[in-house]
N, CA, C and O atoms as a Tripos MOL2 file, in Angstrom:
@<TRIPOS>MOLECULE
protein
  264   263    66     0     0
PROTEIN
NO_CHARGES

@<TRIPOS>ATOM
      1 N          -7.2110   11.5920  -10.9920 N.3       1 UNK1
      2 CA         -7.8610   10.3870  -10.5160 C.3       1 UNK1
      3 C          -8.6010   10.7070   -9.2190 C.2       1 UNK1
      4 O          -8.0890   11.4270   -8.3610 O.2       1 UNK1
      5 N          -9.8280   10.1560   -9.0850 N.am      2 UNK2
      6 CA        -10.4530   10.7250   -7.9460 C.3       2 UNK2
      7 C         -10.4170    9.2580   -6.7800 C.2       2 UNK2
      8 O         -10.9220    8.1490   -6.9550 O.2       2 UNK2
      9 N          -9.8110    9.6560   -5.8740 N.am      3 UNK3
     10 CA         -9.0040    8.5220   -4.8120 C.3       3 UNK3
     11 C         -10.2150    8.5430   -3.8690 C.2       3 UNK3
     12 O         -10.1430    7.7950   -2.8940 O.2       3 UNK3
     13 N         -11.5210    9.4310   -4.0470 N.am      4 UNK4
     14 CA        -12.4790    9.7850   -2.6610 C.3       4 UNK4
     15 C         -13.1840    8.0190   -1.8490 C.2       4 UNK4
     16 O         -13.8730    7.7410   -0.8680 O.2       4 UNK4
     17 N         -12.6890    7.4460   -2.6530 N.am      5 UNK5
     18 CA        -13.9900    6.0270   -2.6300 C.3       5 UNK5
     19 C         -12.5450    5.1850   -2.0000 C.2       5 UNK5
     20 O         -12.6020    4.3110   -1.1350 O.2       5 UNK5
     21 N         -11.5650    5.5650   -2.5050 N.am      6 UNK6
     22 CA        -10.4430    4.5620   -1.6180 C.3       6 UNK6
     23 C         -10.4940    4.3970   -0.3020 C.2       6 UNK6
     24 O         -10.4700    5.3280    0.5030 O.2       6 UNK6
     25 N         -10.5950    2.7530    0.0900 N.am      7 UNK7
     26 CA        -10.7320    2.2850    1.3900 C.3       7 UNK7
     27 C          -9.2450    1.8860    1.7930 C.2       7 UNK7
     28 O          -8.6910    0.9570    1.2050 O.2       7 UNK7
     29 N          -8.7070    2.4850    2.6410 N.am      8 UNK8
     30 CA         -7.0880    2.3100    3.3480 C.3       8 UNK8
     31 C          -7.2330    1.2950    3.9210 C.2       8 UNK8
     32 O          -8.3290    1.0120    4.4050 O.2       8 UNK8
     33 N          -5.9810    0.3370    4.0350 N.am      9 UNK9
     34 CA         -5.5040   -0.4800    4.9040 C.3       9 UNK9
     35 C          -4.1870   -0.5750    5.1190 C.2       9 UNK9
     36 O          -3.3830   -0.4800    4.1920 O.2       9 UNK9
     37 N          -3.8090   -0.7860    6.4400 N.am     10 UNK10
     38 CA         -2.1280   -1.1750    6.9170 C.3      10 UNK10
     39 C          -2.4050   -2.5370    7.0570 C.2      10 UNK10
     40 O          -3.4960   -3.0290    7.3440 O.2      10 UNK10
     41 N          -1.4280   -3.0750    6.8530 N.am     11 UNK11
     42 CA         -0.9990   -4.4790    7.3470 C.3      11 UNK11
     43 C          -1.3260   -4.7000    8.8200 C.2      11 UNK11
     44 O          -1.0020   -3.9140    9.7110 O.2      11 UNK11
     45 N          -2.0790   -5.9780    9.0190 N.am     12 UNK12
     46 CA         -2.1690   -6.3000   10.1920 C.3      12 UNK12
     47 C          -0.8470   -6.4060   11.3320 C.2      12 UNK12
     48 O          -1.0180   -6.5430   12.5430 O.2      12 UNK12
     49 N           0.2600   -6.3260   10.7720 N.am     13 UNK13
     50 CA          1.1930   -6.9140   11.4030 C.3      13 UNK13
     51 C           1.8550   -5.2880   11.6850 C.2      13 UNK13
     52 O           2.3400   -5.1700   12.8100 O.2      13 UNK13
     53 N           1.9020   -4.4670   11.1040 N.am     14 UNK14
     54 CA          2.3210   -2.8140   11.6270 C.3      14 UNK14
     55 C           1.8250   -2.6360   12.9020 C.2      14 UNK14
     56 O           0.7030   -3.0790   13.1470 O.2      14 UNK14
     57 N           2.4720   -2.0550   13.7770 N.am     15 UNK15
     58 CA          2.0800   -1.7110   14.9720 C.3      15 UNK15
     59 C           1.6950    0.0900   15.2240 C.2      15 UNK15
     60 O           1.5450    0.7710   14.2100 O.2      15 UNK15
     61 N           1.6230    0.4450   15.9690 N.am     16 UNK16
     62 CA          0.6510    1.8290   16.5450 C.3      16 UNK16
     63 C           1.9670    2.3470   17.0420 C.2      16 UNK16
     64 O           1.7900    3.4670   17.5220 O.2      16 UNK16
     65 N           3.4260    1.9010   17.1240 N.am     17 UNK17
     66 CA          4.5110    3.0420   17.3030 C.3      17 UNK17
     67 C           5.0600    4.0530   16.3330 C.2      17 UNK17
     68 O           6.1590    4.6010   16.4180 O.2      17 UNK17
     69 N           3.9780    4.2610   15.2260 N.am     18 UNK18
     70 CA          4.7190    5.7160   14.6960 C.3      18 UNK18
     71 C           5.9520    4.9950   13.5580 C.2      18 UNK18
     72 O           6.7580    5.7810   13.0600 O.2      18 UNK18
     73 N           6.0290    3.7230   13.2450 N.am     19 UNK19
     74 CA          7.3620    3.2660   12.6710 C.3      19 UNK19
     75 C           6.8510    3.3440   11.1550 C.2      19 UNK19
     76 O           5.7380    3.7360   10.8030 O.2      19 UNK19
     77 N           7.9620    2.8600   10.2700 N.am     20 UNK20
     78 CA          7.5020    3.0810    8.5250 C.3      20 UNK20
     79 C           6.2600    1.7670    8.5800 C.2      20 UNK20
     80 O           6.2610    0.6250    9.0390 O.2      20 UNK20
     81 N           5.3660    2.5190    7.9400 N.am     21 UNK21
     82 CA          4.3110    1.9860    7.0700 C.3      21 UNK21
     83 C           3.8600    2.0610    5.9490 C.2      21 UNK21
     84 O           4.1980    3.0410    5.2840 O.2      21 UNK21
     85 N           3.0830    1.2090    5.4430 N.am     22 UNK22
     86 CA          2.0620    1.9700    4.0680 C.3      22 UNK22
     87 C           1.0160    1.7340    4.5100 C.2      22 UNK22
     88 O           0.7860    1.2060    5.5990 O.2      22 UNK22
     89 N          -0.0960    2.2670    3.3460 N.am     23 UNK23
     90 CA         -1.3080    2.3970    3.1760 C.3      23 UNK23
     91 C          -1.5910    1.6240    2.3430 C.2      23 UNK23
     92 O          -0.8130    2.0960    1.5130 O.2      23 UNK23
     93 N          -2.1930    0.5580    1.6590 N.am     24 UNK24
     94 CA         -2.9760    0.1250    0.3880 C.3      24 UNK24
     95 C          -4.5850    0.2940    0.0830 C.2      24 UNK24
     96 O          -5.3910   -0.0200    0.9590 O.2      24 UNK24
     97 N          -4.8510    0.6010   -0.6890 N.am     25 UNK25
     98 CA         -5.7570    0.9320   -1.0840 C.3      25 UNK25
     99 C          -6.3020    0.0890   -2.4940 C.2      25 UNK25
    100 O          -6.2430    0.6900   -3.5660 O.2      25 UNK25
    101 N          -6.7510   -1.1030   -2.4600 N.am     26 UNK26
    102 CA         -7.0550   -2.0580   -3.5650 C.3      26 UNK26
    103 C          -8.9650   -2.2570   -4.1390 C.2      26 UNK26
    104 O          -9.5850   -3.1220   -4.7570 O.2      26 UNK26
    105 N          -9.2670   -1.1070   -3.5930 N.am     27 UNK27
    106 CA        -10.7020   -1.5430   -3.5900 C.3      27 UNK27
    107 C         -11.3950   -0.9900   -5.1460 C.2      27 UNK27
    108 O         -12.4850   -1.3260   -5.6090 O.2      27 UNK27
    109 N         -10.4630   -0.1220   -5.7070 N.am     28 UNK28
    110 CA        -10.9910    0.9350   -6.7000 C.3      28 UNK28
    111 C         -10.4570    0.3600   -8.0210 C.2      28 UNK28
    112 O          -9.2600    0.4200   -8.3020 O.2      28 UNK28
    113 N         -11.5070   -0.2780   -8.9380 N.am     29 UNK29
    114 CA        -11.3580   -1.0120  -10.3670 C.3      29 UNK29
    115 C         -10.3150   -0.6290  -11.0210 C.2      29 UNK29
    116 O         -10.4080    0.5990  -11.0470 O.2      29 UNK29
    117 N          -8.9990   -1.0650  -11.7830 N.am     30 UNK30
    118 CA         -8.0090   -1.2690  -12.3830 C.3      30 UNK30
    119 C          -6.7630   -0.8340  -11.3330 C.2      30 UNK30
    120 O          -5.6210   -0.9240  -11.7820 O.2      30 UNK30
    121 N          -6.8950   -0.5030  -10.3530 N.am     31 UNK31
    122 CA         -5.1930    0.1520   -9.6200 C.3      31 UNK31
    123 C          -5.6980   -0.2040   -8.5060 C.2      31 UNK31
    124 O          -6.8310   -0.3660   -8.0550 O.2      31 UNK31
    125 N          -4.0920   -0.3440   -7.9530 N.am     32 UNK32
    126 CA         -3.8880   -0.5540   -6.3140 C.3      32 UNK32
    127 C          -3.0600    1.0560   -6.4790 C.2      32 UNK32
    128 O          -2.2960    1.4600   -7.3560 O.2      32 UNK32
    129 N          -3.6070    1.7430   -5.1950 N.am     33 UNK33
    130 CA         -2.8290    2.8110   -4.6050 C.3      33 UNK33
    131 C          -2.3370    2.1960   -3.0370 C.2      33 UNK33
    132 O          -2.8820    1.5040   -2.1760 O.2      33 UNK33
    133 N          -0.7300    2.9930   -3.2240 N.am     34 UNK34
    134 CA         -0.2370    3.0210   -1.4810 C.3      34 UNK34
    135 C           0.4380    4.1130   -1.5780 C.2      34 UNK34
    136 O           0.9030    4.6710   -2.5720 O.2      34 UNK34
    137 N           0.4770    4.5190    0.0590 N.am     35 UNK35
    138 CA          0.7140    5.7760    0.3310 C.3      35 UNK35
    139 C           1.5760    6.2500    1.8330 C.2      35 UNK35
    140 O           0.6020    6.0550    2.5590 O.2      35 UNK35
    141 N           2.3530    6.5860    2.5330 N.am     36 UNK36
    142 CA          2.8650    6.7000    3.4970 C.3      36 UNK36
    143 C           1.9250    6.6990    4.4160 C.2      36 UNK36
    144 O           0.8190    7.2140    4.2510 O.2      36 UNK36
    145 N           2.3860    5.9880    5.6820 N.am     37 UNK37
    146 CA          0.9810    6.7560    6.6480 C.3      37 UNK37
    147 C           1.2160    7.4530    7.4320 C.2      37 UNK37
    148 O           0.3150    7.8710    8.1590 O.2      37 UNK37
    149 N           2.8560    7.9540    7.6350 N.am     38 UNK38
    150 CA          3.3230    9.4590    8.2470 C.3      38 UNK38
    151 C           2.8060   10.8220    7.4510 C.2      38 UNK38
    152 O           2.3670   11.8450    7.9760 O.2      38 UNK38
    153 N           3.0010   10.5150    5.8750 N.am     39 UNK39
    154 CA          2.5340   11.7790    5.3050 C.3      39 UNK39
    155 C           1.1250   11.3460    4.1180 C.2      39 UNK39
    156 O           1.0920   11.0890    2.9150 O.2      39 UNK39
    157 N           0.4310   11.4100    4.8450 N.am     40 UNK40
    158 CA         -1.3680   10.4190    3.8400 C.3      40 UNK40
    159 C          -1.5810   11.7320    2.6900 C.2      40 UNK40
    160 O          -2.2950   11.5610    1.7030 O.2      40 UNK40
    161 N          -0.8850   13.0260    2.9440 N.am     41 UNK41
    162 CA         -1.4530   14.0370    1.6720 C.3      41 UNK41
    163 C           0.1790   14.1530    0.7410 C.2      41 UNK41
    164 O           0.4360   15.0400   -0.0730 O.2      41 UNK41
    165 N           0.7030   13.5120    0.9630 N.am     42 UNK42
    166 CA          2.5390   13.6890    0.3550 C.3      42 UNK42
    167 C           2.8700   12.9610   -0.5220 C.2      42 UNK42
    168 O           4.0500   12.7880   -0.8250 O.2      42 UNK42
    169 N           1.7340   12.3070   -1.1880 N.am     43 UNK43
    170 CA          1.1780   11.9860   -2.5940 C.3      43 UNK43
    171 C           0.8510   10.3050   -2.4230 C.2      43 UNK43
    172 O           0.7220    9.7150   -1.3500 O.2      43 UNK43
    173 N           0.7730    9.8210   -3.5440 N.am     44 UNK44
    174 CA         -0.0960    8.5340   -4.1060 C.3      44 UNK44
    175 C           0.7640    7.8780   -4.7290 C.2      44 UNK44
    176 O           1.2590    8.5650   -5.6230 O.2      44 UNK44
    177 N           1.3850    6.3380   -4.6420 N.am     45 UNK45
    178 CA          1.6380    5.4140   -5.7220 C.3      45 UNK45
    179 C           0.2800    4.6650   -6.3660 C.2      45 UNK45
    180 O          -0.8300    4.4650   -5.8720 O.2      45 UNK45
    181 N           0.8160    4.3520   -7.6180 N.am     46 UNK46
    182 CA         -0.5360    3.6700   -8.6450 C.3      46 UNK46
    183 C          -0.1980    2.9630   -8.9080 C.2      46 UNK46
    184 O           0.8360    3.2260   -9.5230 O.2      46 UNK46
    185 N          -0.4490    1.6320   -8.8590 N.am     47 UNK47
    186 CA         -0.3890    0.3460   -9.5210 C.3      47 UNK47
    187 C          -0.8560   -0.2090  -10.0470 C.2      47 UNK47
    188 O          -1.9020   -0.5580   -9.5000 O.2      47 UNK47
    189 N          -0.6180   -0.8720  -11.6040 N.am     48 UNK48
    190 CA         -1.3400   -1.8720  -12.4850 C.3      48 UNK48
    191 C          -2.1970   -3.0890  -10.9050 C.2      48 UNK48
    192 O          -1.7350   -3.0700   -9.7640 O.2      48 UNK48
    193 N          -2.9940   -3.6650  -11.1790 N.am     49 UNK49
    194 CA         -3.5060   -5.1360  -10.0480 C.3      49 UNK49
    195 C          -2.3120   -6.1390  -10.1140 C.2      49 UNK49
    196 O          -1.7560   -6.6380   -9.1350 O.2      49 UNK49
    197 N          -1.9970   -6.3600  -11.4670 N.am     50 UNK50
    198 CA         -0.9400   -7.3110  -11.6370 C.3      50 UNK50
    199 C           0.5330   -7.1570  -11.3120 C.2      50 UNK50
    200 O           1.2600   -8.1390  -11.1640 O.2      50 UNK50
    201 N           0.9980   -5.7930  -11.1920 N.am     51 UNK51
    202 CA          2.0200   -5.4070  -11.1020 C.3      51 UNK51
    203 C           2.0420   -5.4900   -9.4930 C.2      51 UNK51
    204 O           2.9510   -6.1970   -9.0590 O.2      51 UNK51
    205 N           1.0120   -4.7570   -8.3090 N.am     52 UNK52
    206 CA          1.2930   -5.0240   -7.2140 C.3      52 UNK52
    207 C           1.2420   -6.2940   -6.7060 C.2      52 UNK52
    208 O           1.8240   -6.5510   -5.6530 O.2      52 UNK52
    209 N           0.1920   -7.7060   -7.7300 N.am     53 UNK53
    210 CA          0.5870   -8.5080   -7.4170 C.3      53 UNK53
    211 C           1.7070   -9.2870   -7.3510 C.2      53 UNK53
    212 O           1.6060  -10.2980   -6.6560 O.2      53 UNK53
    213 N           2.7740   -9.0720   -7.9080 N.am     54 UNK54
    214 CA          3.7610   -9.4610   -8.6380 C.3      54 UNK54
    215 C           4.6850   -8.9750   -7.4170 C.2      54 UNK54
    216 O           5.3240   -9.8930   -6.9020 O.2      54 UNK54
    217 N           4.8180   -8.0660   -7.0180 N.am     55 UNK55
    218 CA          5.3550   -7.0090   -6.2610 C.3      55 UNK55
    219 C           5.0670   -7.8230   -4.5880 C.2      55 UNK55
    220 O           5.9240   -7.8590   -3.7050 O.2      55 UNK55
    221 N           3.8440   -8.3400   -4.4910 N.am     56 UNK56
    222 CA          3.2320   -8.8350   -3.2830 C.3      56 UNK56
    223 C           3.7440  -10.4160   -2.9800 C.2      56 UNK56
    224 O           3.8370  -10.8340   -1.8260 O.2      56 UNK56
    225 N           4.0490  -11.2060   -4.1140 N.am     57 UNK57
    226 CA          4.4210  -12.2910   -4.3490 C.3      57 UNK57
    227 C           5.8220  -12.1780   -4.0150 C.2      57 UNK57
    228 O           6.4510  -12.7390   -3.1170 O.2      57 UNK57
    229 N           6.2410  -11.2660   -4.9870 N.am     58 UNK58
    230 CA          8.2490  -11.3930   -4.5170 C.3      58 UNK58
    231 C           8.4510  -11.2280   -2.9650 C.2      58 UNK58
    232 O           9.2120  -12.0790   -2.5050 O.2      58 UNK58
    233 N           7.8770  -10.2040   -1.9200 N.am     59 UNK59
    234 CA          8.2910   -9.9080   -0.9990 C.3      59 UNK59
    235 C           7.7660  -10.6980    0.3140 C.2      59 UNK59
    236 O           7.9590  -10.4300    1.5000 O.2      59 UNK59
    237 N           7.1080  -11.6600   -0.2250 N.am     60 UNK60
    238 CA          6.6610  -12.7920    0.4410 C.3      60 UNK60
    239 C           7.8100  -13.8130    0.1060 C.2      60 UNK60
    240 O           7.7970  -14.5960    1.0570 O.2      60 UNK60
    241 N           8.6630  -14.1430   -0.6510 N.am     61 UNK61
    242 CA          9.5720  -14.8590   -1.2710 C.3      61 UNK61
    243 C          11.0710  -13.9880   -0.2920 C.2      61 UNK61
    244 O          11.9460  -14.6420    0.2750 O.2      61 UNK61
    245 N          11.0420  -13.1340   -0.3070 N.am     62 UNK62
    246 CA         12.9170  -12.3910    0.2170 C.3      62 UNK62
    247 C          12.1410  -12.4830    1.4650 C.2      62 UNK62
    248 O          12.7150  -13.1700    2.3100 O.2      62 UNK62
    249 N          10.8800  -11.9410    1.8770 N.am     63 UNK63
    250 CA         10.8260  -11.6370    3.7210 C.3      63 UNK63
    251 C          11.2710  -10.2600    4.4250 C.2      63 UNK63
    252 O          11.5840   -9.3910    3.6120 O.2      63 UNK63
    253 N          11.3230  -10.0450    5.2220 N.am     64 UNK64
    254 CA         11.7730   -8.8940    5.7930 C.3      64 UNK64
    255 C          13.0850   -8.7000    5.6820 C.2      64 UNK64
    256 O          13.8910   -9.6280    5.7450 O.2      64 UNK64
    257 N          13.4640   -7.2530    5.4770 N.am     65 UNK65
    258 CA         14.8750   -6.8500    5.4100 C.3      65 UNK65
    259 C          14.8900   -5.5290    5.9770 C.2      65 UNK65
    260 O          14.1410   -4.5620    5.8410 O.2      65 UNK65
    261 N          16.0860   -5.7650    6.7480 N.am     66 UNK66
    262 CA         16.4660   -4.5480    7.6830 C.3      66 UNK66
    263 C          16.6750   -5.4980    8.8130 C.2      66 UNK66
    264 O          17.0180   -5.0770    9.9180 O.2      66 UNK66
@<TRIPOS>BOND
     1     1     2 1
     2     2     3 1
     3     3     4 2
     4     3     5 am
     5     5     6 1
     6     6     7 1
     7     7     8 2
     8     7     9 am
     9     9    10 1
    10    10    11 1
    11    11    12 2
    12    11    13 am
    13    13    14 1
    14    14    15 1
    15    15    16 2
    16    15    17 am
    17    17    18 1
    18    18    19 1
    19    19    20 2
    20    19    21 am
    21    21    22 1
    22    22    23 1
    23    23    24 2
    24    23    25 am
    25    25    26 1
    26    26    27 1
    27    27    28 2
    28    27    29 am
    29    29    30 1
    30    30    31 1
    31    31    32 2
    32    31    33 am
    33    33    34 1
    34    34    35 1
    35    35    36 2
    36    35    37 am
    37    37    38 1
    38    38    39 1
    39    39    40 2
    40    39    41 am
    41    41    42 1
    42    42    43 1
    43    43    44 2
    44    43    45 am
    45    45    46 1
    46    46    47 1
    47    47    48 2
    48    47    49 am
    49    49    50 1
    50    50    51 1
    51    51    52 2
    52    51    53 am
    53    53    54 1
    54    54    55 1
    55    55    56 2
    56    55    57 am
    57    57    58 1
    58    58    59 1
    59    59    60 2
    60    59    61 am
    61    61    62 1
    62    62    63 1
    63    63    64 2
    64    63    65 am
    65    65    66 1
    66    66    67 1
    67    67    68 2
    68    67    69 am
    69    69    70 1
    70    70    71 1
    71    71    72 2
    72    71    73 am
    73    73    74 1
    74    74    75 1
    75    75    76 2
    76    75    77 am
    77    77    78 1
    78    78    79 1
    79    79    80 2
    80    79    81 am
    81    81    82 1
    82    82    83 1
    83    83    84 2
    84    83    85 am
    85    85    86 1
    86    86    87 1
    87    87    88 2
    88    87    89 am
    89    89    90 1
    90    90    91 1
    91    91    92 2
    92    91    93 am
    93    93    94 1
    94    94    95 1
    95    95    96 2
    96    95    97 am
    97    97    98 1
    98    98    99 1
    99    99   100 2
   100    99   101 am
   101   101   102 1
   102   102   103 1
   103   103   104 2
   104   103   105 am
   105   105   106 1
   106   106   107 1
   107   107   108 2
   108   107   109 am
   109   109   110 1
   110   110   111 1
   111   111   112 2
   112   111   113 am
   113   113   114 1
   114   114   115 1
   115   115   116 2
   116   115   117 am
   117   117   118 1
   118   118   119 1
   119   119   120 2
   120   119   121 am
   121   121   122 1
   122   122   123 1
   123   123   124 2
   124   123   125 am
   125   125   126 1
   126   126   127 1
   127   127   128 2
   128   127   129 am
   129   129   130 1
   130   130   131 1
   131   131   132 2
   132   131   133 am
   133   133   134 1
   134   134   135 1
   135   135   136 2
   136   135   137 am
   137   137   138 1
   138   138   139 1
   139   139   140 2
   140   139   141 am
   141   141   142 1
   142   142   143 1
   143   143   144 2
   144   143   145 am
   145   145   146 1
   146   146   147 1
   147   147   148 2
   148   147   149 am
   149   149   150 1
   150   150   151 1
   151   151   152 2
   152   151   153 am
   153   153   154 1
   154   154   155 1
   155   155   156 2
   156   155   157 am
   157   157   158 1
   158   158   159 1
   159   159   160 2
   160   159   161 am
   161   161   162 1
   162   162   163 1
   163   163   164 2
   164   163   165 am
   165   165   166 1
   166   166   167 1
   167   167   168 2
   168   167   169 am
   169   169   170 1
   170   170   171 1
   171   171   172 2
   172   171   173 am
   173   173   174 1
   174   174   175 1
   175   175   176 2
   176   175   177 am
   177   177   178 1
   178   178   179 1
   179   179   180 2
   180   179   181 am
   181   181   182 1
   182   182   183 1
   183   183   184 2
   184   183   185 am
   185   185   186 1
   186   186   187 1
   187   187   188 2
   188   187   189 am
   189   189   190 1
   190   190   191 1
   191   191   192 2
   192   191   193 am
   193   193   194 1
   194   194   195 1
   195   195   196 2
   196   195   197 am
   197   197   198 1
   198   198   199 1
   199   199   200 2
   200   199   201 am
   201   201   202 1
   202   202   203 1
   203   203   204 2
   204   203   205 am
   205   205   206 1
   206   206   207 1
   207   207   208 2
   208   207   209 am
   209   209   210 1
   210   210   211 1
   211   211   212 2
   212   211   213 am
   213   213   214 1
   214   214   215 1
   215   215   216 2
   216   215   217 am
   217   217   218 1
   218   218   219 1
   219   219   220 2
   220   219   221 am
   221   221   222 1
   222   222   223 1
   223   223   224 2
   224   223   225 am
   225   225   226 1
   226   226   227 1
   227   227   228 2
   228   227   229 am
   229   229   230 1
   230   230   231 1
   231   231   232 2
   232   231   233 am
   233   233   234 1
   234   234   235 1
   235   235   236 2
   236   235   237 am
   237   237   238 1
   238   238   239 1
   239   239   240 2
   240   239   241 am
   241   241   242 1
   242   242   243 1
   243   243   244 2
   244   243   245 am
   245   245   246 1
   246   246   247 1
   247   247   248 2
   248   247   249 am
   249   249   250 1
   250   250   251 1
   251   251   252 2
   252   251   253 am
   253   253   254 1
   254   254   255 1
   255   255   256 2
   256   255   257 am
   257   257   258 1
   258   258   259 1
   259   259   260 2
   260   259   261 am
   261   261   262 1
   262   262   263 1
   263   263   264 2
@<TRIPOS>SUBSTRUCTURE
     1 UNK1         2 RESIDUE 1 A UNK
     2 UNK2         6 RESIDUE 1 A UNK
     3 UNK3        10 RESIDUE 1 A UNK
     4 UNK4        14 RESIDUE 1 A UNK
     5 UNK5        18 RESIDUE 1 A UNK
     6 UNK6        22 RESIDUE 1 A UNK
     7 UNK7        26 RESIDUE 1 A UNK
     8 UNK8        30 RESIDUE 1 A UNK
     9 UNK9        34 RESIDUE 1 A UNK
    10 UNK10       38 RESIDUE 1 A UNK
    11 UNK11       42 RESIDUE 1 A UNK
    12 UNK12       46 RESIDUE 1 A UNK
    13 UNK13       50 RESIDUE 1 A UNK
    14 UNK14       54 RESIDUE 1 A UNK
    15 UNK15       58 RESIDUE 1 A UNK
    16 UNK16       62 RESIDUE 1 A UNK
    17 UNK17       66 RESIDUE 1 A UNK
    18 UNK18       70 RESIDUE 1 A UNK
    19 UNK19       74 RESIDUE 1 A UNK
    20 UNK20       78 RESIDUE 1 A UNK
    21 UNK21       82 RESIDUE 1 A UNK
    22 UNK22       86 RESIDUE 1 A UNK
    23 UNK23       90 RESIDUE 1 A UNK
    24 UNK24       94 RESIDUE 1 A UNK
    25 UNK25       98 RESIDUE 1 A UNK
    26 UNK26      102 RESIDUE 1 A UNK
    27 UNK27      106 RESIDUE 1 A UNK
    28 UNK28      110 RESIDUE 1 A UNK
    29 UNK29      114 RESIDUE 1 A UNK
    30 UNK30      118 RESIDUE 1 A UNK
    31 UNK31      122 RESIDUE 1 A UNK
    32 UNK32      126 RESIDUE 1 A UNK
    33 UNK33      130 RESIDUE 1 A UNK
    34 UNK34      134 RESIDUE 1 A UNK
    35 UNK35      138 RESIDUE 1 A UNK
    36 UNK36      142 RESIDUE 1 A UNK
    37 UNK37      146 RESIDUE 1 A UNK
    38 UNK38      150 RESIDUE 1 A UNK
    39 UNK39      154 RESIDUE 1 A UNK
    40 UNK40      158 RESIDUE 1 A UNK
    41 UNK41      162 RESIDUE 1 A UNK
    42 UNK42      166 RESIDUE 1 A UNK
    43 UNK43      170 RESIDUE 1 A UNK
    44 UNK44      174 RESIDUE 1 A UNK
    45 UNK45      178 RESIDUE 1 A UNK
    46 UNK46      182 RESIDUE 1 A UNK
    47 UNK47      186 RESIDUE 1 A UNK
    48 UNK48      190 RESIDUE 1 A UNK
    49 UNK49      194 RESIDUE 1 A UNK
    50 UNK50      198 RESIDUE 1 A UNK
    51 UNK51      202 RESIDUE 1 A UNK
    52 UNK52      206 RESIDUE 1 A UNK
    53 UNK53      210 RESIDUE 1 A UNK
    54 UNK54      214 RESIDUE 1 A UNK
    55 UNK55      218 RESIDUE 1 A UNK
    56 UNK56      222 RESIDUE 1 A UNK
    57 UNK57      226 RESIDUE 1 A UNK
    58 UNK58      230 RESIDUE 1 A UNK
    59 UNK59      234 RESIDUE 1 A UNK
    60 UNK60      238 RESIDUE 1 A UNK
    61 UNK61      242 RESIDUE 1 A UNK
    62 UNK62      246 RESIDUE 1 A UNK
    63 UNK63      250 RESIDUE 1 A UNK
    64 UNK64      254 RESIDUE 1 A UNK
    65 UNK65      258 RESIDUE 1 A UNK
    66 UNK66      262 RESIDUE 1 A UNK
């Protein structure tokens, strides 16, 4: 899969201390990719659109944990 055209984003709400993040990447027709943003070459998740939506919906529903 060629990822070259993927436009990254963190969550507005991640801060600039180095703590766990992701990457999403939703701009590229049929998949959402995310990706660590400690290790950006330590590979790629792929997602159906519907599946990360689904995924985006629940964790808006539980909220933060930890």
């Amino acid at each position: 899969m060629d990822l070259t055209g993927a436009l990254w984003r963190k969550s507005t709400k991640s801060g600039n201390n180095g703590g766990s993040c992701v990457e999403v990447a939703d701009n590229l027709p049929g998949v959402v990719l995310v990706r660590d943003t400690k290790d950006r070459d330590g590979g790629t998740l792929t997602f159906e659109p519907a599946a990360w939506a689904g995924f985006v919906d629940l964790a808006k529903v539980i909220g933060p944990v930890g």
